[in-house]
Structure formats: structure tokens, C-alpha cells
N, C-alpha and C positions, 0 to 999 in steps of 0.2 A: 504493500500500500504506500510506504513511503517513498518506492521509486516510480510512484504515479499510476500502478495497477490498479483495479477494481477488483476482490475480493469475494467469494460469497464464500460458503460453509453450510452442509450438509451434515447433521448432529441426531443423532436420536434424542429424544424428548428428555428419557432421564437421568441424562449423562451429567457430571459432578463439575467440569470445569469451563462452561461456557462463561461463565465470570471472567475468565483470564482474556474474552477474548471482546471486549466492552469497547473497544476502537472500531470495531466493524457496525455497518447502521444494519436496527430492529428489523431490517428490509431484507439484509442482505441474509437472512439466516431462513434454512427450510429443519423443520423436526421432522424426522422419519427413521420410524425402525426398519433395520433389514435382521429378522430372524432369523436368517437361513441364509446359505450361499444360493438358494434360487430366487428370492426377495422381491419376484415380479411388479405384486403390488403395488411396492415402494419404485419398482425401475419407471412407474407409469409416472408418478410423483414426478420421481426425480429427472423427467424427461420434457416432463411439463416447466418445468421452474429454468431447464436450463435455454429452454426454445421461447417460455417468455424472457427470458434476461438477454437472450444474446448471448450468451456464455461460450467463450472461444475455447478453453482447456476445460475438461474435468478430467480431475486427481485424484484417484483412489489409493489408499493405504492401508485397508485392511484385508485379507481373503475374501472374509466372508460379503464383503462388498462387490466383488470384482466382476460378478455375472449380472447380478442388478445394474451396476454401473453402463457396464456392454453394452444391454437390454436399451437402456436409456439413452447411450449416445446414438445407438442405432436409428432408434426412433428420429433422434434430431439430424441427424447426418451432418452437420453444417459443425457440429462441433468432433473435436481431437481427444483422443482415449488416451491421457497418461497412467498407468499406475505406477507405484513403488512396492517394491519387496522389503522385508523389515526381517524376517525371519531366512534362515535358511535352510529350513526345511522343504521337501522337494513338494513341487505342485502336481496336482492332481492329470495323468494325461489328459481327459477330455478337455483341459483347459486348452490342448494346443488348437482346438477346433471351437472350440465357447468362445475364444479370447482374441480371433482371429482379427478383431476389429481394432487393436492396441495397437496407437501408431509410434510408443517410446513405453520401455519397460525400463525402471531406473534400479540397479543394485545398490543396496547399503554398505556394501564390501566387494571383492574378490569371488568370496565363497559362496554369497549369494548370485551372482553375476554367472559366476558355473552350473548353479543349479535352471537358473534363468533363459537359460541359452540352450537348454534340454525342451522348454517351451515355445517361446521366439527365436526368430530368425538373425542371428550375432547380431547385423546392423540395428534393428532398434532395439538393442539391450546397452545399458549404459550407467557405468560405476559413478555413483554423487557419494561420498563419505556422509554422514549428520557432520552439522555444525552447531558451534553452541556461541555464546555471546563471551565474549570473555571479559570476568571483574577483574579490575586492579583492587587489593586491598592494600594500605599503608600495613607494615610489620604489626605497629604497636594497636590498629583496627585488631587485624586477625587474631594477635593475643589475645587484646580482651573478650573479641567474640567467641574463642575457642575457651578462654577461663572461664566465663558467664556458664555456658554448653558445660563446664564439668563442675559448674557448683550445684548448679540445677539438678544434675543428674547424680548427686554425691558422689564424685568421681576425684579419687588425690588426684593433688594436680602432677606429681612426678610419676601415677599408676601409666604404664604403658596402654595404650587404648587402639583396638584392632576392632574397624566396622565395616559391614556389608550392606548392600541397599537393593534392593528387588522385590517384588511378586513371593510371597512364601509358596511357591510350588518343588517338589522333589527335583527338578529341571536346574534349578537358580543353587543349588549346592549347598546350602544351608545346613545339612545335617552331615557333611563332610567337613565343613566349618566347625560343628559343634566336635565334633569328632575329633579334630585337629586342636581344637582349645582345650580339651582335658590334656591332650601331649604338654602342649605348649605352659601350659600352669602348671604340670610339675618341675619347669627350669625356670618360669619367673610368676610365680605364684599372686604377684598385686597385680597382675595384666587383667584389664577388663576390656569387652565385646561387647559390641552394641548391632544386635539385628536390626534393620531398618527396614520395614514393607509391613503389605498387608497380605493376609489371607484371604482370596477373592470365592474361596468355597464357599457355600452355603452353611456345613458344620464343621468349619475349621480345625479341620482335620489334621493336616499337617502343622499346624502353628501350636497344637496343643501336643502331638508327636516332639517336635523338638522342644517343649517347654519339657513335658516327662523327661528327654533325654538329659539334658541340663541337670535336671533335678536330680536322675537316679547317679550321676556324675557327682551331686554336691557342689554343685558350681552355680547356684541360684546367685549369690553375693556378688559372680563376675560377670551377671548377663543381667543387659537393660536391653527391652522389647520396645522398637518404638512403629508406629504405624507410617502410612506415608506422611512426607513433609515436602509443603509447597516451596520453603528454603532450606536445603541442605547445607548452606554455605557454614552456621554454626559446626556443624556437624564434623563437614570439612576441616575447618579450623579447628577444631579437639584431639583431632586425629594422627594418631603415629601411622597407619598403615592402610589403607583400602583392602579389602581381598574380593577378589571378586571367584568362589570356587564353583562356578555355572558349568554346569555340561555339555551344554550348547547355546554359542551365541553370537549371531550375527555381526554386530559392530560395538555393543556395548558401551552405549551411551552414560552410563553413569562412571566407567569407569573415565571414557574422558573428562568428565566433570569431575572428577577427584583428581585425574592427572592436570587440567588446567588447574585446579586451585592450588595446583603445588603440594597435594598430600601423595604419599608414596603410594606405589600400587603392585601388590603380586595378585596373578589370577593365575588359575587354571588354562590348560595349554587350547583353548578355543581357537577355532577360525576368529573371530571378533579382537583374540587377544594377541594373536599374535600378526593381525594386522598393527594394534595400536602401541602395542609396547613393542619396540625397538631391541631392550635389551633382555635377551634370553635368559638369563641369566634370572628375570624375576618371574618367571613362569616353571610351572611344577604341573607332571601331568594329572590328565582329567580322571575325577574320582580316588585319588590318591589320599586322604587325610593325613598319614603319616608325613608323607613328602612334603604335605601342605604345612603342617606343625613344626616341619624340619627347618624348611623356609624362613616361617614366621620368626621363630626363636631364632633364628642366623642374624636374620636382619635388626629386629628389636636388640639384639643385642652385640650391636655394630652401627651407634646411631651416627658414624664417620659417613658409610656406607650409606647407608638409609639416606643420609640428605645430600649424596652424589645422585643416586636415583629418581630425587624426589625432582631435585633438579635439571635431569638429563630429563623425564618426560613431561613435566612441564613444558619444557623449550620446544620437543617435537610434538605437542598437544596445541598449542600455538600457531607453530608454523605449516602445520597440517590440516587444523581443522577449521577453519575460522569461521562464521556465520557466513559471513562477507562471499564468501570464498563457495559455499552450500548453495547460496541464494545468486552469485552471479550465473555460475554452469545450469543451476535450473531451470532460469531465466534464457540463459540461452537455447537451452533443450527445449524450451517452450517457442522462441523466436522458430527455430529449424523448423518445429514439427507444422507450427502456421504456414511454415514458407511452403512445406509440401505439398 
């Protein structure tokens, strides 16, 4: 919008953050569920709003969108079928015949872009990294933000502190995490962990699994639960270490927001991760707890080390990812696909 586009936004009704998006006008927004990957009803919707608007791109980003979406550019013909992939898990074959109408497929990675190209035809398949906005914080800001974050949370302020942020699903590694925190707390026994996310179950099932685990461990004292948070920047700021021990994951966007704010980061050996971090040396592989707890304890107790790291992928989380840098190639992708 602010490089002079016009905007609209396709939301379902009871989604949680249309708040964040209060700069687009009351006009510019349609509510519609799509329940299913086949969502007809809603393609009828959504086909109508883009033929009365004029609407030159629609963008879809989620799966379960992707046939609805089709359905509706179809109908308008006048308008261009971008999606993006987010995941890299493989797509369904009839998509290569559903989806025949997609004039640019965008990857979030590498790894997604291979599985993509199994779909479409290489020329419109097309790598855009996420970008994120990047804060400057003054030294003496981030301290206080990061002491505030551990008074709140009764956290000593010299206890080593190692957090994770995601979806509590068995996927996002979390109980390979916990699993790794009993190693790691018999070599430095005040480190405390902080889960971040929510349980999107119905009977949060998993969130009460790894709380048991915790518990039947004795490690209540060095685990704080926290749910999602609109600013992680606190968080950031508290933080000796990021882990990110996921099974699979595409580009993993929060670990670069730990890597731009300058907290250090080991993850697990992912397609996601070993696009973003550079140096091998802080990845362990996938489902490993031990190797993961091996890690951890290396690192926390080497904080020479640790802020070599923290600072090497800072600098390539910067030069790599930028908003700027996200939203110029899209925009470009968008010009091409008009021009065709």
C-alpha cells in the first residue's frame, strides 16, 4: 500500500488478527470460510468480489485455499493466479491438473521450490525467502527489556535461559526439547526454558503431554508455558539461546526473528534450517534430544562462543532477509505475471 498498490484481503469471519490489519479500508475486506480444499461456495464469493473490484493479482497462501481460489479466478479470467507455498510438504497430484490455471507458484525456500516443480512447470515456480522488518534496539533498551521479561517471569537474572516459539504440535519438537532439558540441567542445573505457543487442539492434548513430561522429570521450577505473543521482542531480549528442534520446516520464520534480534540460535538439521543458518556447526540432527542437550550445554557454557554466533547470524539474517528485499521480487513477480 505504501508503494501506491491497492490492497484487499480475503479472511474468514472468525479469525483472531484482523486488528493488525486497521490501515486497509472496511471496503477492502470480504469474510468467507473455505472449509475444505473444494470451498466452491466460497470460490462463487470470492469470484464475485474480485470481478466487482477489478482485482488484477489474487494470492493465495494457504492449501486449503488453493482450488477455491482456481474456481474463482476462473470465473473472472481477467484476473492472475499467484499462490505461495509455506510448507514443504508434497502436494496432492491432482493439483497438477486443478491448479493448471496458476500463472507464478512462489517457494519459501529451496526445499519447497523442489517439491513445487513436481507440480508446475520450473518457469513459473519461483524462490521469494519471508522477510521480516528489522528493529534496531539501543544495548541499554534490550537490557532493560530483557530484565523486565525475567522479573516478570521470576527468572535470576545470571539463570541461563533457552526458549522455543511455535504451534505445540508433535511436528514443532517440543518434547525432544523437553527431553534435551533434563540432559542439559544435570550440567547446569539454574538453566531455565521457556515454551512459547499454543495448542490449536481442541483437548490439548499435546500441551498437557509435555507438561506431564516436565513434571514426571521434576523440572516444573525450570519451565515457564507461555501462549502466543503479539511481541516477542521481550522474549528475545531474555534470551541466551533460541532452539528451534522442529522436524520439519520450510523456512522458519521465527527462527529468523531470533536471528535478526541478535539472540543465538541452534535448531535441528531442517530444510528451513539449514537454508538460514550459515554455520553448521549450530545444527544437530532431527529428533536427536541427546545431541540436542549436547549442543545446548556446549554452547551455554562457552558464552565467548555463543556471542560469535549470535553475531555471525545476525549479520546474514540482515543481509539476507530484508522486508524491502521480500516485497521488491514480489512486486516484481506481480509486474511479469501482468505483463503476460
Amino acid at each position: 500500500m505504501e508503494r501506491g498498490h491497492e490492497v484487499f484481503v480475503a479472511l474468514r469471519p472468525s479469525n483472531e488478527w484482523e486488528y493488525r490489519l486497521d490501515f486497509i479500508p472496511r471496503e477492502n475486506f470480504l469474510h468467507v470460510s473455505i472449509r475444505n480444499s473444494f470451498g466452491m461456495f466460497s470460490a462463487k464469493r470470492i469470484g464475485n468480489f474480485v470481478d466487482e473490484r477489478s482485482i488484477d493479482i489474487v494470492h493465495a497462501h494457504v492449501a486449503r485455499d488453493y482450488l477455491a481460489t482456481s474456481v474463482a479466478v476462473r470465473m473472472v479470467k481477467r484476473a492472475k493466479y499467484v499462490l505461495t507455498r509455506h510448507v514443504v510438504f508434497p502436494m496432492k497430484p491432482f493439483h497438477r491438473l486443478a491448479l493448471r490455471n496458476v500463472d507464478a507458484a512462489i517457494a519459501v525456500s529451496p526445499p519447497v521450490a523442489v517439491q513445487l516443480e513436481k507440480i508446475f512447470p520450473a518457469t513459473k515456480v519461483h524462490t521469494i525467502p519471508n522477510g521480516i522488518d528489522f528493529i534496531d534496539l539501543a544495548s541499554d533498551v534490550r537490557a532493560k527489556m530483557g530484565a523486565e521479561f525475567r522479573v516478570f517471569h521470576s527468572i535470576p537474572p545470571d539463570a541461563p535461559l533457552v526458549v522455543t516459539l511455535g504451534e505445540l504440535i508433535p511436528l514443532k519438537g517440543q518434547r525432544d526439547l523437553v527431553l534435551a532439558a533434563n540432559e542439559v540441567l544435570k550440567r547446569i542445573p539454574d538453566c531455565r526454558f521457556v515454551i512459547a505457543g499454543k495448542d490449536n487442539s481442541l483437548d490439548q492434548r499435546f500441551r498437557r503431554e509435555l507438561k506431564r513430561l516436565v513434571r514426571v522429570f521434576g523440572h516444573e521450577h525450570n519451565f515457564i508455558w507461555l501462549d502466543w505473543l503479539d511481541d516477542i521482542s521481550p522474549l528475545m531480549a531474555a534470551a541466551d539461546v533460541f532452539v528451534s528442534p522442529s522436524h520439519s520446516e520450510s523456512f522458519g520464520l521465527a527462527m529468523l526473528d531470533a536471528m535478526a534480534f541478535g539472540t543465538p540460535v541452534i535448531a535441528s538439521e531442517t530444510g528451513g534450517a539449514r537454508e538460514l543458518i550459515a554455520d553448521k556447526k549450530a545444527l544437530v540432527p532431527i529428533k536427536d534430544p541427546i545431541a540436542l542437550a549436547e549442543k545446548l550445554a556446549s554452547y551455554l557454557m562457552s558464552p565467548d562462543i555463543l556471542r560469535r554466533l549470535a553475531e555471525t547470524q545476525m549479520r546474514n539474517a540482515r543481509e539476507r532477509y530484508g522486508l524491502d528485499r521480500m516485497i521488491d521480487t514480489t512486486v516484481e513477480l506481480y509486474g511479469s505475471v501482468l505483463r503476460r
